[in-house]
DODO-789250 format. One line per 3 residues: their letters; for each residue z, y, x of N, C-alpha, C. Coordinates in pm, whole numbers. Atoms other than C-alpha are relative to their C-alpha. Layout:
<atoms>
a) Z Y X Z Y X Z Y X; ...
</atoms>
This chain:
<atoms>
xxx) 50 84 108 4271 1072 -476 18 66 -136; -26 -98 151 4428 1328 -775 -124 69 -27; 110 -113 36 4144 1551 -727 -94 -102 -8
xxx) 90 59 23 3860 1291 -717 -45 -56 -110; -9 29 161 4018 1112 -1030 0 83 -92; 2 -111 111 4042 1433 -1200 -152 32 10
xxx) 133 18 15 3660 1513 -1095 -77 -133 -90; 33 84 69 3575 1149 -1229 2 39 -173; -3 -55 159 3702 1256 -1596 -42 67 -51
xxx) 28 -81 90 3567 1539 -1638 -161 -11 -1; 134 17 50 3239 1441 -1538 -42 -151 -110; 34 128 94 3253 1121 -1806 26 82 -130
xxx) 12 -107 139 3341 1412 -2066 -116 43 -30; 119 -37 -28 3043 1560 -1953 -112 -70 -4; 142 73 -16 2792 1309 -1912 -77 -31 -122
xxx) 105 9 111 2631 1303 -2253 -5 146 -63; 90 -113 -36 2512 1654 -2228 -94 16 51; 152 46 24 2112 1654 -2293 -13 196 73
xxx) 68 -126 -20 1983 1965 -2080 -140 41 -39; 119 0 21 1656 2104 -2149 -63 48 118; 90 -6 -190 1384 2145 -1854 -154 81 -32
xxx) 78 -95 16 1121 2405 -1790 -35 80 159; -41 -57 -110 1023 2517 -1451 -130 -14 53; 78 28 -109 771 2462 -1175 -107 -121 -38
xxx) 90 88 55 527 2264 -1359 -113 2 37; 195 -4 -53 200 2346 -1204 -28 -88 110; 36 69 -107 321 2225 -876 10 -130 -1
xxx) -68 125 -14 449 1903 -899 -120 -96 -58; 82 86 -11 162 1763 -1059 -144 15 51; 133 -33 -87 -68 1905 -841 27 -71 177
xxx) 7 85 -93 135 1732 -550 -23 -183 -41; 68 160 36 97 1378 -752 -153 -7 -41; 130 28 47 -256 1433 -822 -26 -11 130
xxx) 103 22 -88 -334 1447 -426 79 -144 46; -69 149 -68 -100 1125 -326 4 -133 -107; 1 131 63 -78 935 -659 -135 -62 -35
xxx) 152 -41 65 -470 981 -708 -43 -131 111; 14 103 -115 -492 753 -384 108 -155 -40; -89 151 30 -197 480 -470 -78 -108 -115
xxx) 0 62 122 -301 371 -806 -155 -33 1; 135 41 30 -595 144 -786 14 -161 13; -3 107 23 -663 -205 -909 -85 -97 5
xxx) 87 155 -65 -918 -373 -707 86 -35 104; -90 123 -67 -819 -682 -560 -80 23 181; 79 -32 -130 -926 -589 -178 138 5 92
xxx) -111 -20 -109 -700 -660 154 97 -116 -26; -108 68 19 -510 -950 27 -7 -121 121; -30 53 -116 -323 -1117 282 24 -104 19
xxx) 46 172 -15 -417 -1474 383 48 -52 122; -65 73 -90 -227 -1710 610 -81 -150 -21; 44 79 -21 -415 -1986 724 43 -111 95
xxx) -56 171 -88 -291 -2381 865 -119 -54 19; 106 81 -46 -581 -2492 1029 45 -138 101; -54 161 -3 -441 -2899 1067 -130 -41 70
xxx) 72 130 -4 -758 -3028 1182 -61 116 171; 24 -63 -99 -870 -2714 1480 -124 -36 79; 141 30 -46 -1261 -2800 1493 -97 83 -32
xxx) 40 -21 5 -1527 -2690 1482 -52 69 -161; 74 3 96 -1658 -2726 1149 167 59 -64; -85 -63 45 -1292 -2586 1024 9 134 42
xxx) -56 -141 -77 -1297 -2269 1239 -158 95 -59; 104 -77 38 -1646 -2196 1089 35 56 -158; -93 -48 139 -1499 -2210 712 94 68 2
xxx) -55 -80 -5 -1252 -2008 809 -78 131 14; 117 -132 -8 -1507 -1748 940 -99 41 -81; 42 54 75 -1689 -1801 668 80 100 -159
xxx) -65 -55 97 -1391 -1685 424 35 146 20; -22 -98 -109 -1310 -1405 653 -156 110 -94; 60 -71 33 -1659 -1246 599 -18 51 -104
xxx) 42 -61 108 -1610 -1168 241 88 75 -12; -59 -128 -17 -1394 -868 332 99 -5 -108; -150 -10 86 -1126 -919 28 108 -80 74
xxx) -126 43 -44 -894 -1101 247 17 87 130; 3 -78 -67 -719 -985 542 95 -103 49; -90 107 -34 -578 -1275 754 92 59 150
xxx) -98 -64 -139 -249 -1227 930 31 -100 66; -48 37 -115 -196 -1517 1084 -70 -172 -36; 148 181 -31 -422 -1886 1170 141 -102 64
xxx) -81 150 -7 -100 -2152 1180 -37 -118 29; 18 167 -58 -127 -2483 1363 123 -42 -82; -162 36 98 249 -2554 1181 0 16 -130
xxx) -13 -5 122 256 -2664 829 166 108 -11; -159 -72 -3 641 -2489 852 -37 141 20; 11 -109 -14 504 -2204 954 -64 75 -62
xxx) 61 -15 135 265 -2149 720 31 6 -119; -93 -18 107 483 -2189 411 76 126 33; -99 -60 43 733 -1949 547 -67 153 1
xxx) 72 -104 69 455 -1675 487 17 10 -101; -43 -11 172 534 -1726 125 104 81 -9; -165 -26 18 921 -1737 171 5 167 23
xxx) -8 -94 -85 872 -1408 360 -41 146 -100; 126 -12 46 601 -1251 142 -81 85 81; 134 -33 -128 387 -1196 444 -120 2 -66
xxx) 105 29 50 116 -1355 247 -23 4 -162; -14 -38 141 -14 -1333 -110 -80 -159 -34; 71 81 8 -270 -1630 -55 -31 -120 94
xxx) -35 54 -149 -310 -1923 214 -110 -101 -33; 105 96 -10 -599 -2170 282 80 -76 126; -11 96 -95 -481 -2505 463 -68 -101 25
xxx) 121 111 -28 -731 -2742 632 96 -28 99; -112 78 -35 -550 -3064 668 -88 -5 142; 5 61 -101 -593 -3293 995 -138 -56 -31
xxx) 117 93 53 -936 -3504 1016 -101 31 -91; 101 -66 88 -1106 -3221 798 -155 -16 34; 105 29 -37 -1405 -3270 988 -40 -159 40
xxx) 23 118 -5 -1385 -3629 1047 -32 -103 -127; -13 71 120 -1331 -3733 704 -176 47 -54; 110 -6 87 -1640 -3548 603 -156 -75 82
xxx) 76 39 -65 -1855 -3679 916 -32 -200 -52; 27 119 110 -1744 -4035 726 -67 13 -113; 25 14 157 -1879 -3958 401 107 22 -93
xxx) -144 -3 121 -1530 -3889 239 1 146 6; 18 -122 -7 -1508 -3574 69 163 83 22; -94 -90 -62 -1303 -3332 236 117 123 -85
xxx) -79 -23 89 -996 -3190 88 103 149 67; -109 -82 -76 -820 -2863 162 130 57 -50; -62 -34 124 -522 -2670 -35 -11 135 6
xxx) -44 -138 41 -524 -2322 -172 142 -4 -31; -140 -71 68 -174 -2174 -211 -19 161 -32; -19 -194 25 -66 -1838 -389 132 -4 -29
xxx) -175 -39 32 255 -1673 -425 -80 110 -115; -9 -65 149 259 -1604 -822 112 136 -33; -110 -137 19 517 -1315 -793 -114 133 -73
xxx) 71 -128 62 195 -1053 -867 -88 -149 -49; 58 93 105 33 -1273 -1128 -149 23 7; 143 -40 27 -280 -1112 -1132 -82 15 84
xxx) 74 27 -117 -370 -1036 -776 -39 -106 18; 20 153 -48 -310 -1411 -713 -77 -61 -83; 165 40 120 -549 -1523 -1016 -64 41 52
xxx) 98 -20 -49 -805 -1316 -882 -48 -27 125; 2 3 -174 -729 -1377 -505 -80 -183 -17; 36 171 4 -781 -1757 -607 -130 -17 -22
xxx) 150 65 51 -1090 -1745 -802 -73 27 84; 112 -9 -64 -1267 -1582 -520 16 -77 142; 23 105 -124 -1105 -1810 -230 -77 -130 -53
xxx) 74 98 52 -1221 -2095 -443 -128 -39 42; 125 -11 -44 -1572 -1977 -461 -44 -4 110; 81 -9 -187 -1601 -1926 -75 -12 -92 36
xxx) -4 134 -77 -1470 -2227 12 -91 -98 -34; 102 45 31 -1685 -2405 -231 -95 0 83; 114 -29 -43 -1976 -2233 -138 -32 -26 154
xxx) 25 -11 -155 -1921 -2212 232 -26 -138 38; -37 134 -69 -1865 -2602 303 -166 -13 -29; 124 50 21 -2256 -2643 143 -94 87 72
xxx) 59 -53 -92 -2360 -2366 380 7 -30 164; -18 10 -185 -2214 -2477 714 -42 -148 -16; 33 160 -48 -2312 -2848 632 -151 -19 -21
xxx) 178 -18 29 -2708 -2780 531 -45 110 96; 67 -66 -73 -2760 -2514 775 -61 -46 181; 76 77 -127 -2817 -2715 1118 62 -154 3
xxx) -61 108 -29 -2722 -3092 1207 89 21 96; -151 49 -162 -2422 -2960 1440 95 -107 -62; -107 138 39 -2201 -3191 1201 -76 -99 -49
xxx) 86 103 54 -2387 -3520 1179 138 -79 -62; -102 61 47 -2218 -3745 999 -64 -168 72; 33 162 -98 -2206 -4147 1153 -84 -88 -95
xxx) 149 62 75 -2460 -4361 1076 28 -136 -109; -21 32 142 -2472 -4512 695 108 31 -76; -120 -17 74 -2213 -4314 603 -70 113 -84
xxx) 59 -32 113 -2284 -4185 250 25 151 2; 41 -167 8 -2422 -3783 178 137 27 -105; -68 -84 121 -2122 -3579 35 -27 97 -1
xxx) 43 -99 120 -2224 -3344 -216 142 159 60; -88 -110 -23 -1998 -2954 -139 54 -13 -131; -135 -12 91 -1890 -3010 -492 40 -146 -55
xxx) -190 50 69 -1651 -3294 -470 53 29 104; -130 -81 -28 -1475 -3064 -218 92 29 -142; -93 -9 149 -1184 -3092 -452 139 75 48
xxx) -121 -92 -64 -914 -2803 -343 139 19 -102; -145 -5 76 -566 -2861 -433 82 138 -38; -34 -153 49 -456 -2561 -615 152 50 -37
xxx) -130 -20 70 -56 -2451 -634 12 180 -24; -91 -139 14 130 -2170 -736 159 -16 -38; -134 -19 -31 471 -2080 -611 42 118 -91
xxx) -109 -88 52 767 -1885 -779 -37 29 -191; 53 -13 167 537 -1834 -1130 -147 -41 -32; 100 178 56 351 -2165 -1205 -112 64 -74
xxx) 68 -68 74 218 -1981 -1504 -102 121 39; 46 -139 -33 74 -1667 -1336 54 112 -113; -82 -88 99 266 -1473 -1614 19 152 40
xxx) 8 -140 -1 251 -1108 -1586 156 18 14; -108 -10 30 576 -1055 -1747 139 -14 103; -57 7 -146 758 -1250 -1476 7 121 93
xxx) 11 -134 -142 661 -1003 -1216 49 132 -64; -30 -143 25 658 -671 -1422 172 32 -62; -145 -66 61 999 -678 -1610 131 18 120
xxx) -90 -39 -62 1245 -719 -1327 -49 129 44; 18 -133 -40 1041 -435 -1193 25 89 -90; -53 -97 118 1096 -230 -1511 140 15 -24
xxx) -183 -46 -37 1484 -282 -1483 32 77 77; -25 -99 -126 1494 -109 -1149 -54 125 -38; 41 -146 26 1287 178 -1287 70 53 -126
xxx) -84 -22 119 1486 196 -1583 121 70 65; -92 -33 -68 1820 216 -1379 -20 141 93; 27 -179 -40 1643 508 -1143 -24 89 -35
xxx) -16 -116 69 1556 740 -1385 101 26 -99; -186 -49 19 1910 739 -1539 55 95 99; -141 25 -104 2102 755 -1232 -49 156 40
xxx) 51 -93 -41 1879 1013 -1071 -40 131 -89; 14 -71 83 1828 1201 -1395 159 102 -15; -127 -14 24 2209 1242 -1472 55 76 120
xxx) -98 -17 -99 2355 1302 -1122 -104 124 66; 139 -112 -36 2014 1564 -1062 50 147 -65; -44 -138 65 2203 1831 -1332 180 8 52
xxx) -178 49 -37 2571 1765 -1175 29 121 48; -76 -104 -108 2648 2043 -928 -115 141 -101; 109 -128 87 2327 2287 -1140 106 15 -149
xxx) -110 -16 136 2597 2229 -1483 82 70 57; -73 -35 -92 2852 2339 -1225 26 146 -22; 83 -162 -47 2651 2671 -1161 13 38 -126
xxx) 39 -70 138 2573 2729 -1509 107 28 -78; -191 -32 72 2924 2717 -1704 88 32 62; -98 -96 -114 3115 2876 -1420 94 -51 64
xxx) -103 78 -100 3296 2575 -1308 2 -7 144; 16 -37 -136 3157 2626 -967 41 72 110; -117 -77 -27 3364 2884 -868 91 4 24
xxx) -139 37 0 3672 2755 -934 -26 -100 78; -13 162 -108 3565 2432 -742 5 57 134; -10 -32 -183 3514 2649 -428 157 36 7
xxx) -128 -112 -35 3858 2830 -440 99 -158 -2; -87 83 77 3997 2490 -549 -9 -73 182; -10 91 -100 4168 2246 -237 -114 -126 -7
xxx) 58 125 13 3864 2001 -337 -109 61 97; 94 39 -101 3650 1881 -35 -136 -24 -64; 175 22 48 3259 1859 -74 9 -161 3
xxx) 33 119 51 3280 1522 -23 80 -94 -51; -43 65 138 3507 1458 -263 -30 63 -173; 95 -44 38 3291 1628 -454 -64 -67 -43
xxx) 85 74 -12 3024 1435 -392 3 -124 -45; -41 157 28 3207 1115 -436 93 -19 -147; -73 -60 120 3410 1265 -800 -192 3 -99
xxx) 72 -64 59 3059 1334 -898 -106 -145 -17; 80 81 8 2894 1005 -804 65 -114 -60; -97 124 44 3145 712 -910 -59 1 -196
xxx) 19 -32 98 3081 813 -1285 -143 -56 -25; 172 4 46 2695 769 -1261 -22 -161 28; -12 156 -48 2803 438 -1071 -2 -97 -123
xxx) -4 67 71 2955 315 -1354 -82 -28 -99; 117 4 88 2662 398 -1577 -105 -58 10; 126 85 -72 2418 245 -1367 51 -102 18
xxx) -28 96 21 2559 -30 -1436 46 -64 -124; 22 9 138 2612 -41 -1811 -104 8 -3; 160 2 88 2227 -7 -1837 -18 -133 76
xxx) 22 131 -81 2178 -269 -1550 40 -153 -67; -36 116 38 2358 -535 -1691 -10 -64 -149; 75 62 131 2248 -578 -2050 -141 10 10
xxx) 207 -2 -32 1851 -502 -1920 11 -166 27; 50 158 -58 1897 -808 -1732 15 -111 -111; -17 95 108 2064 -988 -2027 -135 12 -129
xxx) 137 4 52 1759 -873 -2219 -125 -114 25; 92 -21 -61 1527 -992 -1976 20 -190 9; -20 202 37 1713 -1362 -1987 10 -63 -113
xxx) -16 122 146 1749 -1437 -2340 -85 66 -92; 65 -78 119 1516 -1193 -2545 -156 -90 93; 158 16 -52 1191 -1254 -2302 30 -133 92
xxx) -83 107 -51 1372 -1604 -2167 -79 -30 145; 73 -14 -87 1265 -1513 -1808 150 -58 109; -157 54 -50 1567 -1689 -1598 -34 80 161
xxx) -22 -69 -141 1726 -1561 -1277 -8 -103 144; -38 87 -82 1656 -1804 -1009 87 12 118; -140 25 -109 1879 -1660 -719 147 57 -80
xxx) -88 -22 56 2200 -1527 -742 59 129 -53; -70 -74 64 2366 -1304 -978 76 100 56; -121 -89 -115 2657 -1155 -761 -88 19 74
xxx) 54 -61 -60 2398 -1092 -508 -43 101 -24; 55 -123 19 2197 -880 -691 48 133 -52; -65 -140 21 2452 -678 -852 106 12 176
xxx) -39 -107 -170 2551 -578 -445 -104 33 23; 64 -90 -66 2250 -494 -369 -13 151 -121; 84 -100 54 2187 -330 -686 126 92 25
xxx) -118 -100 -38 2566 -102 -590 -56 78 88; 79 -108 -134 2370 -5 -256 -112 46 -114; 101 -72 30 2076 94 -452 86 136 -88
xxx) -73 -170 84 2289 347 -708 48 103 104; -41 -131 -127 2403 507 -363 -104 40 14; 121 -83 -56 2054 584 -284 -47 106 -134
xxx) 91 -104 132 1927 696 -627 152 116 -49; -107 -129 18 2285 882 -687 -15 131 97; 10 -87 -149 2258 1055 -355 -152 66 -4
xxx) 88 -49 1 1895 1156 -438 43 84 -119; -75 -95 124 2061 1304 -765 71 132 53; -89 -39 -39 2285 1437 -614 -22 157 141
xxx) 6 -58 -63 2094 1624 -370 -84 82 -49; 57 -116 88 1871 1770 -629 63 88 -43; -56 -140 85 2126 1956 -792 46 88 84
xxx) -28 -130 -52 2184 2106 -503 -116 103 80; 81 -109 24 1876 2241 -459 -86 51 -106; 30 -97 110 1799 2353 -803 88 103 -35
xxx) -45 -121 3 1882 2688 -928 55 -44 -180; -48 8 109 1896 2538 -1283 -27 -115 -59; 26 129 52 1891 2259 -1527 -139 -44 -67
xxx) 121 12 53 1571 2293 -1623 -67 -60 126; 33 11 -168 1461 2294 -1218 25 -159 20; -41 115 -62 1641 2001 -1173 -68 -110 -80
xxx) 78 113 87 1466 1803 -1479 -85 13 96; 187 43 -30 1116 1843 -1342 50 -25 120; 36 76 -114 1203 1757 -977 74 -136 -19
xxx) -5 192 15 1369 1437 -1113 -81 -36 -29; 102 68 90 1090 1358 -1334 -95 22 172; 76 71 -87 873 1403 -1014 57 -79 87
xxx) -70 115 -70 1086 1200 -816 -56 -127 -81; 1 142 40 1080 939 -1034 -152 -61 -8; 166 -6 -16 688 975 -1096 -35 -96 143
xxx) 84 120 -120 628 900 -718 65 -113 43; -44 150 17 913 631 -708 -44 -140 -71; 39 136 70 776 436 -956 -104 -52 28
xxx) 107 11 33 412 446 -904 7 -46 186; 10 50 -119 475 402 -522 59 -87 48; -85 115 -20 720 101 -534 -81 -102 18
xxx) 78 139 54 447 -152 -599 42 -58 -136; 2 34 112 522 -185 -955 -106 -36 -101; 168 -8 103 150 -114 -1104 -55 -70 123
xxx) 138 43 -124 -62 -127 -791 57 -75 128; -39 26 -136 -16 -325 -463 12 77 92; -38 -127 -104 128 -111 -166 -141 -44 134
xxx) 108 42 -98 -154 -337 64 -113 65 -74; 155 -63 3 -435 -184 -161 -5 129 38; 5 -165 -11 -325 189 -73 -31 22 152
xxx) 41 21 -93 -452 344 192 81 26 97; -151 31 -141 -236 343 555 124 144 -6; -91 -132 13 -106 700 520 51 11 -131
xxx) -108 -9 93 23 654 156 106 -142 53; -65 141 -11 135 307 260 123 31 81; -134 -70 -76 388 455 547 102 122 -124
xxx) -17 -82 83 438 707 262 130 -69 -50; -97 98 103 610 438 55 145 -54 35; -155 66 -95 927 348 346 71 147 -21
xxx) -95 -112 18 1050 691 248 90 -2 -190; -2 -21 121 1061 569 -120 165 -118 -34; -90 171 38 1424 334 -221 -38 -77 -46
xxx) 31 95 95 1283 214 -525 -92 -125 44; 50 126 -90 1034 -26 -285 73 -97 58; -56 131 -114 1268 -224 -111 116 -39 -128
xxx) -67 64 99 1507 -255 -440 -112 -104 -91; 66 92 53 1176 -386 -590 -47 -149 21; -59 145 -52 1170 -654 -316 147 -66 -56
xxx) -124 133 38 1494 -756 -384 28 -32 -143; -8 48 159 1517 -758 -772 -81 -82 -28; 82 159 4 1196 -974 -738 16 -113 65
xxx) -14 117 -49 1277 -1158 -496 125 -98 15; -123 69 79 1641 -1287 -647 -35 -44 -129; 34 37 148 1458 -1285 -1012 -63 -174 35
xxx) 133 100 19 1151 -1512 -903 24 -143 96; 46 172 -109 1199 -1697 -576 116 1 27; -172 74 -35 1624 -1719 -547 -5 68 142
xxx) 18 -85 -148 1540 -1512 -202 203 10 -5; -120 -32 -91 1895 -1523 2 17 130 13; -26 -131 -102 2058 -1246 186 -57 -41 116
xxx) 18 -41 -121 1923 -1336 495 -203 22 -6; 105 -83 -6 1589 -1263 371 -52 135 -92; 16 -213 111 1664 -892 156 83 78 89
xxx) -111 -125 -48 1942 -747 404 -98 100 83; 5 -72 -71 1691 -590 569 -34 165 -96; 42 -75 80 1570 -400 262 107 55 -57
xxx) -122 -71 14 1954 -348 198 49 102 64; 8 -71 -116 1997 -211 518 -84 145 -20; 112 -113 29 1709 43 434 62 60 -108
xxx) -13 -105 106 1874 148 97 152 80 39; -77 -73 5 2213 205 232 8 108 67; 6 -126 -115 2120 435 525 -109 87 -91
xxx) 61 -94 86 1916 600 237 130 74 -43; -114 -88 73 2180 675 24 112 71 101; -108 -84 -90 2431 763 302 -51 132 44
xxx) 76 -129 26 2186 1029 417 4 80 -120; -6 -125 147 2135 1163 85 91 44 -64; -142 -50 16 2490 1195 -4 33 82 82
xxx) -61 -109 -123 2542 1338 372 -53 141 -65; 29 -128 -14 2287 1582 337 71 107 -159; -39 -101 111 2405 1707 -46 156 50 48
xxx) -124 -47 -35 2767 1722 84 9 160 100; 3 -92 -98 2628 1917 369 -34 192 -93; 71 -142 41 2419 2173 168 92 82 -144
xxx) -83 -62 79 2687 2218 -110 103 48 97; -140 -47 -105 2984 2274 156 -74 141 69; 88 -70 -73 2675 2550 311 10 88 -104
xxx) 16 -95 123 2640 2710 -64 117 29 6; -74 -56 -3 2974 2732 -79 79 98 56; -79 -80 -80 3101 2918 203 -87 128 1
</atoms>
């Protein structure tokens, strides 16, 4: 523990030392021009629709088919269970949900006009505005196409002609009422804030090392690589967490955006996340040759972290081979959970799995830097 605490100090002496960066610049944005060139796009196409069909007739299974054919949705799953249908939200399976109650076709074969509900999960503000206005329109439109195109639905006799527009579709929105942008994008901007610190800082660690000749003496010295590793990361810990915790206080009383789950949760997950983004630090510096090296492959790190988290663009609009792309990325599954503790109070028993995913990140990425510095050294 002497040697680790003595590593700790000297890298908090150290840590406000500004390197300058210069290196391999041609490539790096010649590999984000062929992968980010594909992520980043902002039509609304593929959004994922969960449907409660309550009433399981005829004239409901055609409006469904109906919504289906206008290729912007992409339905994962046709619910008989109001319960089950909601917990597409909870989940965020779904982004959008059409439910046709019980008697949907009976009510309208009376003359009573038929009533269904749109839901959206407001977490992406903007998809779900647009996802709405065009389920709207279908549904509208469709009910005055499947009821004027043959007499398969007669309606009983003297029961009065309803009109397709007083279909009157009950319209909610979950987690951000408002559709508010802001909501959604700032917790995501905390997390990217926090990764290009953490990963910036702990990226020149073992390359400073190299360069002022302390490196040397660390091999000859009784100190273990992975106390090393762990002398080198605790420091960045604590830092990533001085930025973390006044962002958020920002984010609740400057832009008065409240936290609906809990607090102590998110600073644990956000501890596992600094292991992943330290440990990606951490493994840069040990394969750069210098501090310049090590800037530009943080800065591309962070480049395809950010842009491939789902922060700008939806990870459902990219196409399948960046989309697998994206489970190699931490910053995605911290972006689930910082949103989904900000917006919808999301538990642990629906983020551990995305916890799970960051700590066997970071443990890897610590392993392997321990490994490949203990390899340089000998």
């Amino acid at each position: 523990m002497k040697a680790i605490k003595a590593i700790i100090k000297k890298e908090f002496l150290q840590v406000l030392r500004d390197p300058n960066m210069m290196r391999i610049i041609f490539v790096i944005p010649l590999v984000q021009l062929f992968i980010l060139g594909y992520a980043i796009t902002f039509d609304i196409k593929n959004v994922a629709l969960v449907v409660h069909d309550g009433d399981r007739s005829a004239l409901s299974r055609l409006l469904v088919e109906k919504v289906m054919q206008s290729r912007r949705f992409r339905l994962v799953a046709n619910e008989a269970s109001q319960e089950n249908f909601k917990s597409y939200f909870k989940t965020s399976r779904a982004t959008v949900g059409l439910s046709i109650p019980r008697d949907f076709e009976k009510d309208y074969s009376a003359g009573k006009a038929p009533q269904v509900l749109v839901l959206a999960d407001g977490l992406d503000s903007n998809t779900s505005l647009v996802a709405l206005g065009y389920l709207q329109r279908i549904v509208l439109g469709s009910i005055s196409e499947l009821t004027s195109a043959s007499g398969e639905f007669k309606r009983s006799k003297g029961a009065p002609a309803v009109s397709a527009l007083r279909l009157e579709p009950r319209v909610r929105v979950w987690f951000n009422p408002n559709l508010e942008s802001r909501f959604y994008m700032l917790p995501g901007i905390v997390a990217i804030l926090v990764t290009m610190t953490t990963v910036l800082l702990t990226g020149m660690g073992i390359v400073r090392e190299r360069e002022i000749g302390t490196l040397e003496q660390l091999n000859v010295s009784p100190v273990r690589s992975w106390q090393l590793m762990l002398g080198k990361t605790v420091p960045f810990a604590v830092l990533g967490f001085i930025l973390l915790l006044p962002s958020l206080a920002v984010v609740a009383f400057w832009y008065r955006i409240p936290m609906a789950g809990s607090l102590w949760l998110l600073l644990g997950f956000s501890l596992i996340f600094l292991l992943s983004t330290l440990g990606v630090g951490l493994l840069i510096s040990t394969l750069a040759t210098s501090q310049q090296e090590a800037v530009l492959l943080a800065f591309f790190f962070n480049i395809f972290a950010i842009l491939m988290s789902g922060l700008f663009a939806p990870i459902h609009n990219m196409p399948e081979v960046v989309q697998k792309l994206t489970y190699v990325n931490p910053v995605r599954y911290f972006m689930e959970i910082i949103r989904g503790i900000y917006l919808k109070g999301s538990g642990f028993q629906y983020l551990w799995k995305d916890g799970a995913a960051l700590l066997a990140w970071g443990l890897v990425a610590i392993g392997l830097a321990a490994l490949r510095f203990k390899k340089q050294s000998n």
